[in-house]
C-alpha positions as CSV (number, residue, x, y, z in Angstrom):
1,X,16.0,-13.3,86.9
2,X,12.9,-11.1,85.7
3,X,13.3,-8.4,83.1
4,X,10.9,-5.8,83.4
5,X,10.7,-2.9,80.4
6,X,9.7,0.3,80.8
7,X,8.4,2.1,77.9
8,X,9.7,6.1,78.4
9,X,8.1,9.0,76.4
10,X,9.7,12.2,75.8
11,X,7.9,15.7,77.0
12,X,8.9,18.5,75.0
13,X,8.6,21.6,77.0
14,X,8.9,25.6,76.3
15,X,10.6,27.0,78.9
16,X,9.3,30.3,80.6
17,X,11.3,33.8,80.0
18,X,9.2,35.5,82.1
19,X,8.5,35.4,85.7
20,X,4.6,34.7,86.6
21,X,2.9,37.6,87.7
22,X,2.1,39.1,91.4
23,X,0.0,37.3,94.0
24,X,-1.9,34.6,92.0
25,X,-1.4,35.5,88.6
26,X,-0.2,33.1,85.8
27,X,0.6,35.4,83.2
28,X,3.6,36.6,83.0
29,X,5.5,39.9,84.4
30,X,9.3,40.3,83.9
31,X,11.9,38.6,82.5
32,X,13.2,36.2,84.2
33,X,17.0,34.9,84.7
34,X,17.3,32.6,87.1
35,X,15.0,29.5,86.2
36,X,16.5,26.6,88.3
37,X,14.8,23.3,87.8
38,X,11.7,21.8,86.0
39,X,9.3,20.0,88.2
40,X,7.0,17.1,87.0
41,X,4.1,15.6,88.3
42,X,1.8,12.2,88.0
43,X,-1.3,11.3,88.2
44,X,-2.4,8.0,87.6
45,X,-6.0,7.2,87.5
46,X,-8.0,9.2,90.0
47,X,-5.3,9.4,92.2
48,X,-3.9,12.6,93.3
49,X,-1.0,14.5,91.1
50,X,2.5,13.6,92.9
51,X,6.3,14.2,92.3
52,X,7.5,11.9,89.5
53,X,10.6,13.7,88.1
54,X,12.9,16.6,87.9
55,X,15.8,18.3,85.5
56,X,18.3,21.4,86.4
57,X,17.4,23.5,83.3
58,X,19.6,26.6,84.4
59,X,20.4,28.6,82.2
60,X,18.1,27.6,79.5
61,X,15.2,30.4,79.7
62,X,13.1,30.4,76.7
63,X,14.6,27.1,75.0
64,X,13.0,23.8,74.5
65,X,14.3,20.5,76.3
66,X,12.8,17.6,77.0
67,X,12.3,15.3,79.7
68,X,11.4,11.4,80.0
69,X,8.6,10.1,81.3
70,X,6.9,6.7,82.1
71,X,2.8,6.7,81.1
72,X,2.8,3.5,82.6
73,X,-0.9,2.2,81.9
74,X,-2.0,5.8,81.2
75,X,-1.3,8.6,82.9
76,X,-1.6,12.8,83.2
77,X,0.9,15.0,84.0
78,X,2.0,18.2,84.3
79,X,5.2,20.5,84.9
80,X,6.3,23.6,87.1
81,X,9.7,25.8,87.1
82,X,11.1,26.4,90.3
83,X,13.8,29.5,90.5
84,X,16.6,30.2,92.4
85,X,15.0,30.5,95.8
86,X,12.9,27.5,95.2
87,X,9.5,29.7,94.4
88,X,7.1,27.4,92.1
89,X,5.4,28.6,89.0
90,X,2.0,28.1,88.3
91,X,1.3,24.5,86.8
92,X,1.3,23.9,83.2
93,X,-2.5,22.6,81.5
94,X,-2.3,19.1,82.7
95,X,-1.5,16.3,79.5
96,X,-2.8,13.1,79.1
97,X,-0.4,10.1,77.9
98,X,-2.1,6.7,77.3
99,X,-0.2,3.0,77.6
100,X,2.5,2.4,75.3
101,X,1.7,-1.0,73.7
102,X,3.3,-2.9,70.9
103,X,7.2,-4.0,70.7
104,X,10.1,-1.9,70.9
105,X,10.6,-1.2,67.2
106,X,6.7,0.0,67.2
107,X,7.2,3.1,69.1
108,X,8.6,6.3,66.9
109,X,12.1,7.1,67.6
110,X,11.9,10.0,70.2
111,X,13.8,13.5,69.9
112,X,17.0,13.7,72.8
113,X,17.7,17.1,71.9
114,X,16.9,20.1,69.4
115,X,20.3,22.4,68.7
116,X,20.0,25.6,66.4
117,X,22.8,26.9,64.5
118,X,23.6,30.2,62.8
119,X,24.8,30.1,58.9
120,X,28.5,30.0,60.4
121,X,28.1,27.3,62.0
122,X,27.6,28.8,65.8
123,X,25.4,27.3,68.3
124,X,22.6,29.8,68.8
125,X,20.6,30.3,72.2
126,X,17.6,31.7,70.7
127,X,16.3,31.1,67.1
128,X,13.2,33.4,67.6
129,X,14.8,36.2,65.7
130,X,14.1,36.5,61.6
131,X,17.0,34.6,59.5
132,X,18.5,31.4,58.5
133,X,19.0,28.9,60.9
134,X,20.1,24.9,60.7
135,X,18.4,22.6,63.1
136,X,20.1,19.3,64.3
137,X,17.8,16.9,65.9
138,X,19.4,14.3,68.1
139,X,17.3,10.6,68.5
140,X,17.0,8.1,71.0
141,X,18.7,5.1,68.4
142,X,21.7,7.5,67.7
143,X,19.9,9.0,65.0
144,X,20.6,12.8,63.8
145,X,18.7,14.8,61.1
146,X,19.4,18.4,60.4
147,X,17.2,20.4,57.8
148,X,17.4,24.6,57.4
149,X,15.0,26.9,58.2
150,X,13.8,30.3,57.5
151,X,12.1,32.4,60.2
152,X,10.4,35.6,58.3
153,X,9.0,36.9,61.0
């Protein structure tokens, strides 16, 4: 039997809240609502960008969320949001991910997932307005910090 690991990085992405603008334009126009799935793409080498992963993020316009992916011996990648009806957005700027080297234990513990709460304890779907929020941090060993923090703006 042959054991093969694979060493998994996370990719923390913003996710849009507004739709891309008319004909070829990236920046944004309305809001959007119906964001369907984030789209992930590979390019190893000089090789052309393909397909190398996907997540159903509905529901979650304007969070953060992460997804896993596998640099291999160093690779670039990039990510799109499809909608409802399957329409692409314009690419993200491309990101470069060197080969992970070194034993397990040597690579930092990576972030699952990033909940905010409210002072009463509620789950909060968007932080982005001024107050007092607690953060709760879930890692990849089973790991969770939380630490409070105060938006003034």
């Amino acid at each position: 039997m042959n054991l093969i690991a694979a060493a998994v990085v996370p990719l923390i992405l913003n996710l849009p809240t507004l739709n891309a603008g008319t004909g070829s334009q990236c920046v944004g126009s309305t809001q959007t609502q119906d964001i369907d799935q984030v789209r992930v793409y590979r390019q190893v080498g000089s090789g052309p960008f393909r397909l190398h992963t996907t997540k159903s993020v509905v529901g979650m316009e304007g969070r953060a969320d992460t997804i896993w992916v596998d640099p291999s011996t160093g690779a670039s990648f990039y990510a799109t949001v499809t909608d409802s009806w399957g329409n692409e957005s314009c690419p993200s700027v491309a990101l470069y991910l060197g080969p992970i080297t070194g034993t397990e234990s040597e690579v930092a513990d990576p972030v699952l997932e990033v909940h905010y709460y409210d002072v009463h304890g509620r789950r909060m779907s968007d932080r982005r307005a001024r107050g007092v929020y607690w953060e709760t941090r879930r890692y990849l060993s089973g790991r969770i910090e939380t630490k409070k923090l105060v938006l003034l703006r």
